[in-house]
C-alpha positions as CSV (number, residue, x, y, z in Angstrom):
1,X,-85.3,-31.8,20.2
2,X,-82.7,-32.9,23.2
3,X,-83.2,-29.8,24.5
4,X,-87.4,-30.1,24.6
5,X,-86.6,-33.3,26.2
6,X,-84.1,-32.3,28.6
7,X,-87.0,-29.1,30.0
8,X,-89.3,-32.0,30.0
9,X,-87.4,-34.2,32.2
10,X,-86.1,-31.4,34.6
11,X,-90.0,-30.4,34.3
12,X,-90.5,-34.1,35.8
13,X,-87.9,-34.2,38.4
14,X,-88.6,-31.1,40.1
15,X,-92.5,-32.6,40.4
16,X,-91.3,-35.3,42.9
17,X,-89.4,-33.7,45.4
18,X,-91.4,-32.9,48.9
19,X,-94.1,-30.4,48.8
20,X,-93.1,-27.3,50.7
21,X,-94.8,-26.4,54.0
22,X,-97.9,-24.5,53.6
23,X,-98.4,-21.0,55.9
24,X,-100.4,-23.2,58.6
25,X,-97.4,-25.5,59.1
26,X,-95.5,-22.6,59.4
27,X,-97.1,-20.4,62.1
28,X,-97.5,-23.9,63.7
29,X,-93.8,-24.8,63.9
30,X,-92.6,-21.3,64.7
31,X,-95.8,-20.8,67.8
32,X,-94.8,-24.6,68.7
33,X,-91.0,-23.2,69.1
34,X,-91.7,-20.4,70.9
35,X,-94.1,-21.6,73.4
36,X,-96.9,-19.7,72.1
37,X,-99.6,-22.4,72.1
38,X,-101.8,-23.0,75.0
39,X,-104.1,-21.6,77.8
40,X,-100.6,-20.0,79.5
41,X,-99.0,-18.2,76.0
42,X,-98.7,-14.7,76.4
43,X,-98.0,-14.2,72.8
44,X,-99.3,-15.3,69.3
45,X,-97.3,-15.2,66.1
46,X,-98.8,-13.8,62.9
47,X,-97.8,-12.8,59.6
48,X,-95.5,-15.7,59.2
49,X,-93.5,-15.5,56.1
50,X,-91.1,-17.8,54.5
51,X,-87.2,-16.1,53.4
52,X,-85.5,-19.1,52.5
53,X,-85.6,-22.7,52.4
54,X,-82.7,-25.1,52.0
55,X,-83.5,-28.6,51.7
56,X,-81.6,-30.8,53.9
57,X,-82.4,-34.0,52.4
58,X,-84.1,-37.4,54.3
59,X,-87.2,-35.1,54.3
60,X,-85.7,-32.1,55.8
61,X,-85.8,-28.8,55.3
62,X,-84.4,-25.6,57.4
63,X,-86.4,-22.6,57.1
64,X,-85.9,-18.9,57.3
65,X,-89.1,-17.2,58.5
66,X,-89.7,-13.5,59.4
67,X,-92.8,-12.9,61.8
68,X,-94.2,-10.1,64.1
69,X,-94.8,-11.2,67.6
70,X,-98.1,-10.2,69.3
71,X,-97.8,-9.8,72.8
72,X,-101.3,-10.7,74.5
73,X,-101.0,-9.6,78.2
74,X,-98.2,-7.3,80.0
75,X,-94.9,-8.3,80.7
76,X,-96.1,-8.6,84.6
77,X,-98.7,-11.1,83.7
78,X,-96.2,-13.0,81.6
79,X,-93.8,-13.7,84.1
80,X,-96.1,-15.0,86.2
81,X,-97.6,-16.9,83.8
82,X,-94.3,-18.3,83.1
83,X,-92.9,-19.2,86.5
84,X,-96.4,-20.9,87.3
85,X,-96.2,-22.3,83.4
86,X,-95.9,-26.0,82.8
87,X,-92.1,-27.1,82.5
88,X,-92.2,-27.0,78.3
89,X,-92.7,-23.4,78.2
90,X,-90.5,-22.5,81.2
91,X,-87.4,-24.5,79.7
92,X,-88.1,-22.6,76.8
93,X,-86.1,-19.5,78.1
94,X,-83.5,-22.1,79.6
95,X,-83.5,-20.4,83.2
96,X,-84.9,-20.6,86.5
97,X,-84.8,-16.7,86.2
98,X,-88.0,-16.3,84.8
99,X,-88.3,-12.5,84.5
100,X,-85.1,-11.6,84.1
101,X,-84.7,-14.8,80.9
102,X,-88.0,-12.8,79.4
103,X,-86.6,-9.3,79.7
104,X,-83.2,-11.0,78.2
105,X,-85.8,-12.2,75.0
106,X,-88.4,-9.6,74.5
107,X,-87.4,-6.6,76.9
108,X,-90.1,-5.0,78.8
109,X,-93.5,-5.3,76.4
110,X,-97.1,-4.3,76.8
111,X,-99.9,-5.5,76.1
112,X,-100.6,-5.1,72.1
113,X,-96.5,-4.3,71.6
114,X,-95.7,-6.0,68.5
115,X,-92.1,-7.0,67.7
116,X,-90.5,-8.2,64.1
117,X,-88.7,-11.2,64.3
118,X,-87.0,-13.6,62.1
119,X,-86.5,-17.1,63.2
120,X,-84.4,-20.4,61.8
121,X,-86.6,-23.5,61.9
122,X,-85.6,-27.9,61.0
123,X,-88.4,-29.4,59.9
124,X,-89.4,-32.7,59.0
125,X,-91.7,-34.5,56.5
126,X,-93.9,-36.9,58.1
127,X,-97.0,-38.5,56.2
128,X,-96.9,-35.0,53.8
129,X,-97.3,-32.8,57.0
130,X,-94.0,-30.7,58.0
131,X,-93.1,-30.8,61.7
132,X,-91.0,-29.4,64.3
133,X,-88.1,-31.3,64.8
134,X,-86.4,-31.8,67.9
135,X,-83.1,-30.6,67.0
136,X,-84.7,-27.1,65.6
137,X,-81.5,-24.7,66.7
């Protein structure tokens, strides 16, 4: 009888901790990270899947994701993009060596070139939705 009661509780307990983030809230977070949102992306993330989780407690949670990264225009076209890009996406590759930060990131892509990836994500619970946070490594 403890021991139906015990299942029952555990059962109970594991009911109230945060939901976990669904696949949008993941491609979100990783495309938000990696600058791909926006008329000036020159790559889209897809087939975003989750590895591992470890909750972090206060509403936090790191993630482990493995993606494939779709690259939408040449690496040509990206550069530019990215040296005429808005400051967000160009601090992204930390460098005021645009071409050669890219080449360091991706190497030399074309248009189509797909590339396997796995990425570590913080996020954070706000009003149920998972988010970004601003100290994601």
């Amino acid at each position: 009888m403890r021991f139906i009661i015990l299942i029952g509780l555990l059962v109970l307990l594991a009911g109230c901790g945060p939901r976990p983030p669904d696949q949008g809230e993941l491609q979100q977070a990783l495309a938000q990270h990696l600058g791909a949102v926006g008329e000036d992306s020159f790559m889209a993330v897809e087939q975003v899947r989750l590895l591992d989780s470890q909750n972090e407690g206060q509403g936090r949670l790191r993630v482990q994701l493995g993606y494939e990264l779709v690259f939408l225009v040449d690496f040509p076209e990206a550069a530019r993009r990215l040296t005429q890009a808005e400051p967000d996406l160009f601090a992204r590759f930390g460098s005021s060596f645009g071409a050669m930060a890219l080449t360091m990131e991706f190497g030399v892509f074309r248009q189509g070139d797909r590339q396997a990836r796995q990425q570590e994500l913080l996020l954070v619970e706000d009003d149920g939705h998972w988010h970004l946070t601003e100290q994601t490594p």
